[in-house]
N, C-alpha and C positions, 0 to 999 in steps of 0.2 A: 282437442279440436284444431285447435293452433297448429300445431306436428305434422299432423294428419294431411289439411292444406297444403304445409309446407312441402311434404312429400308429393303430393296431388299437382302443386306447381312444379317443382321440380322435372316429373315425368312430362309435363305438356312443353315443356320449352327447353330445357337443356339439352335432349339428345338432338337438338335438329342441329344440321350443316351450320347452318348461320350463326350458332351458338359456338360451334368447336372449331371454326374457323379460327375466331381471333383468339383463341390460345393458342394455337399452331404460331401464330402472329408473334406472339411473346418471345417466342422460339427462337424464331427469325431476328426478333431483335436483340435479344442478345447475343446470337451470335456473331451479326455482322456488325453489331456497336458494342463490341466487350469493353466497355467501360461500365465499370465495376456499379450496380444499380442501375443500371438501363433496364434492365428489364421487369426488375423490381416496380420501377416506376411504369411502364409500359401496363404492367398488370391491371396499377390502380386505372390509369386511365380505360383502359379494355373494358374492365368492369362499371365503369360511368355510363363507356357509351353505351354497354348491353342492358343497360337498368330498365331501358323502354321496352326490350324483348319480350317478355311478358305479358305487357300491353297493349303489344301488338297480337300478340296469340288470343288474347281477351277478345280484339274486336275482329278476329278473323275467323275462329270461331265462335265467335258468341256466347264466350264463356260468362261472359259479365250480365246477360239473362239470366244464365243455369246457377248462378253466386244468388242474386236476386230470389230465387225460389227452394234453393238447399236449404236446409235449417243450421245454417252456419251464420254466425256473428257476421257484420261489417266487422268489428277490429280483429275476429281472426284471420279474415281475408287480407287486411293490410300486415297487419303482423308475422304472417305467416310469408307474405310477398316479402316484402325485409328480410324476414331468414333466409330464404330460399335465395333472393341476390347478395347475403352476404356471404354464402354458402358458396356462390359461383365466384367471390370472389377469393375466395382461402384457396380455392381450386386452382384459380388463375394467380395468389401468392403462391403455393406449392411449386407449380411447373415452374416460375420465374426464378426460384431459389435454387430449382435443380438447375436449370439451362446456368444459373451464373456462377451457379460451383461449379457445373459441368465443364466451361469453357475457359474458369479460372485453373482449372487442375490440367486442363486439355495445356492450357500456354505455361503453365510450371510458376504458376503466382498466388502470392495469396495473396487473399481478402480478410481485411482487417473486420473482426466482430461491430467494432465499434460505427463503421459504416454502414453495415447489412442494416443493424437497429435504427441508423437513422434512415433509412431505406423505407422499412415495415413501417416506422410512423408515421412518416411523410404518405406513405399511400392509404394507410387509414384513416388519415385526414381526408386526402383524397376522397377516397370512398364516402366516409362518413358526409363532407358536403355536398357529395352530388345526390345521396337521399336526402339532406334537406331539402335543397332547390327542388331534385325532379319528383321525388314522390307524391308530395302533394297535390301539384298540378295534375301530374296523368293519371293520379286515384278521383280528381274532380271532372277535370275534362276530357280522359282517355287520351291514346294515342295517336291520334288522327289531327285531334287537335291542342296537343302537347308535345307533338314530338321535335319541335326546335328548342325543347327547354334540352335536353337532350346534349346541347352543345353548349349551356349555360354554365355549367361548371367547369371545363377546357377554355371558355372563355375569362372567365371570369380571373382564373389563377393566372392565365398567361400573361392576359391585360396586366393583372396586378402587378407580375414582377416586372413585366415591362418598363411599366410607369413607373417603379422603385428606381428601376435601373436607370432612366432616364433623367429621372430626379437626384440622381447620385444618393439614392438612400441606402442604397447596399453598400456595403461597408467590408470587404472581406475578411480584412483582417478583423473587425469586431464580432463578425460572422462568426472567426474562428477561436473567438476567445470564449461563445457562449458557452456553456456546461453540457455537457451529451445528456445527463439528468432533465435539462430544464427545457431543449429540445424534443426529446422522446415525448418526456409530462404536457408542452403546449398540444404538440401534434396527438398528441392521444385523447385531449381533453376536449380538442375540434372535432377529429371525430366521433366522440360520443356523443359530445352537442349534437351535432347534424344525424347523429341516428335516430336519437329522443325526441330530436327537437320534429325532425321529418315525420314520422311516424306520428305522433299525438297530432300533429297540421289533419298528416293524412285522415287517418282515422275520422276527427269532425269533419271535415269534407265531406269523407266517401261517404258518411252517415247522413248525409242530408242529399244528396246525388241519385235519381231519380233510375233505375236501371230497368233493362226491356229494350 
């Protein structure tokens, strides 16, 4: 039944304009910022701010009554939304990794493995926190009145290095002495938090959330 939804999501909200626009996006930015994970990074963030898309499609058509009266679970409905936007984000990883080899090979350079990796976990960190944060709100309040959570994970990392940077807590050179192992493992280990952690929020939320 999970699957099933997931597919069901899929077809309501990825084929529209608004959706394939900012992959084209990704596009653009790596080409006109080839430094090497621009676009990598571009993906994760893409995929944060389209989390609400969904949500949007819920309250515009009124899908969130028709869930309401299907003989489908609440946690297939959340669980199945989670696959479905982590699905658009592997999509929007894909094209980011073709655009950065594309324009790596295009200037006669390579790229080093060992950046692309730290690349992939930093944005699955990414990703993984911005279901923490937005999931559970717009599974409880919808996106009408959720949708500034939306900017809460773009806020929240920039803020942070910001104030690292300000604070003189970044360290470059100790930056560069950490383990490429013990980076991958933190950033990977954040985003699964923040998918488990999201999704089990979501779930008792939308389970008590009165829909109609």
């Amino acid at each position: 039944m999970t699957f099933a939804f997931t597919r069901f999501d899929l077809m309501s909200w990825f084929p529209r304009r608004q959706t394939l626009l900012p992959l084209a996006f990704i596009v653009v930015v790596g080409i006109l910022l080839p430094v090497p994970g621009m676009a990598i990074a571009a993906s994760a963030f893409v995929t944060s701010l389209m989390l609400s898309a969904p949500f949007l499609g819920d309250e515009r058509d009124h899908l969130d009554t028709l869930y309401g009266v299907l003989p489908i679970s609440r946690r297939a409905v959340v669980v199945g939304r989670a696959l479905s936007i982590l699905l658009y984000g592997v999509v929007a990883m894909i094209i980011a990794t073709v655009a950065t080899l594309g324009v790596a090979a295009a200037r006669g350079t390579a790229i080093a493995p060992e950046l692309l990796a730290i690349g992939y976990a930093a944005a699955f960190a990414v990703v993984g926190l911005s279901l923490g944060v937005q999931l559970p709100v717009l599974f409880r309040v919808g996106y009408s009145r959720g949708r500034l959570m939306v900017y809460a994970p773009t806020l929240l990392i920039g803020g942070s290095a910001w104030a690292a940077q300000s604070l003189g807590l970044i360290d470059s050179t100790a930056l560069a002495s950490i383990p490429l192992e013990l980076v991958v493992g933190v950033c990977a280990a954040i985003g699964a938090l923040g998918i488990i952690v999201g999704t089990v929020l979501a779930v008792r939320l939308y389970s008590t959330r009165e829909l109609g």
